[in-house]
C-alpha positions in Angstrom: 6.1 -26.2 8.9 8.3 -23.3 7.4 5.6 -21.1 6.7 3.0 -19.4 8.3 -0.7 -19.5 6.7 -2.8 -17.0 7.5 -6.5 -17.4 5.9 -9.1 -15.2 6.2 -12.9 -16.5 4.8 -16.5 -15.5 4.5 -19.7 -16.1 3.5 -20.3 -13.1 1.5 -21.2 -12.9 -2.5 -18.0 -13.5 -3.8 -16.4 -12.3 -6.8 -16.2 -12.2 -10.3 -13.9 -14.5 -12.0 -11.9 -12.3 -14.0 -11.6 -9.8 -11.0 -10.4 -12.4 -9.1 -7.3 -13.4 -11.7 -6.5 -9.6 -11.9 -6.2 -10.1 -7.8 -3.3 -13.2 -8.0 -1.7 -11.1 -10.9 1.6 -11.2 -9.9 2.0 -7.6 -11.1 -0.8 -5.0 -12.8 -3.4 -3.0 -11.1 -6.7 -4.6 -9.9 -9.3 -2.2 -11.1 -12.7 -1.9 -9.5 -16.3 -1.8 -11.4 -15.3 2.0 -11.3 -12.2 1.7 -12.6 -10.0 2.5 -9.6 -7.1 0.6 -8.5 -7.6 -1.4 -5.0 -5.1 0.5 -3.0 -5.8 -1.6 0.3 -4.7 -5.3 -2.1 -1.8 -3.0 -3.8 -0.5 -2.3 -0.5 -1.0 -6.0 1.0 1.1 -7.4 -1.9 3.8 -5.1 -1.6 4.5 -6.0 2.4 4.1 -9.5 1.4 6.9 -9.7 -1.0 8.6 -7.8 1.3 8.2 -10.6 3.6 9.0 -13.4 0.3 5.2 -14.4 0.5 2.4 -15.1 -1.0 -1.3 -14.1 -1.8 -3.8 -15.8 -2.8 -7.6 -15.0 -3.6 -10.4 -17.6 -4.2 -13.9 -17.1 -4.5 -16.8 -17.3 -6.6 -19.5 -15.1 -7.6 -22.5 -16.6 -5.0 -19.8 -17.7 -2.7 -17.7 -16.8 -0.4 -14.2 -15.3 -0.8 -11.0 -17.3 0.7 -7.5 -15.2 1.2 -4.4 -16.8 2.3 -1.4 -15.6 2.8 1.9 -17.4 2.9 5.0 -16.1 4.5 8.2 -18.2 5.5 8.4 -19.0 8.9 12.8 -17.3 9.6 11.8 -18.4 13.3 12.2 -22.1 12.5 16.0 -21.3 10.0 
């Protein structure tokens, strides 16, 4: 495999859809109820293209939320 997977899940409520597209924007803030930027995914995203990765959210209101990140692997080059 020439990328490493991390994926992080639980059981909580989930998320609304449309927050959860402005989360996989490639670029834009994600804004909370409040209307403050999520700093914490801003700063995930930034490392992770650092890196050439990906992430990902999914989750649905009621559900649980899945993230994966995807990063290639330079051990196996």
């Amino acid at each position: 495999n020439n990328t490493l997977d991390i994926v992080n899940t639980d059981d909580g409520c989930g998320m609304k859809a449309n927050l959860v597209q402005q989360l996989n924007a490639l670029s834009g803030k994600s804004l909370t109820i409040e209307g403050h930027e999520h700093f914490g995914v801003r700063g995930m995203k930034e490392r992770i293209r650092l890196l050439n990765g990906t992430l990902e959210f999914n989750s649905m209101e009621g559900e649980g939320t899945v993230v994966k990140i995807s990063v290639p692997n330079k051990s196996n080059e």
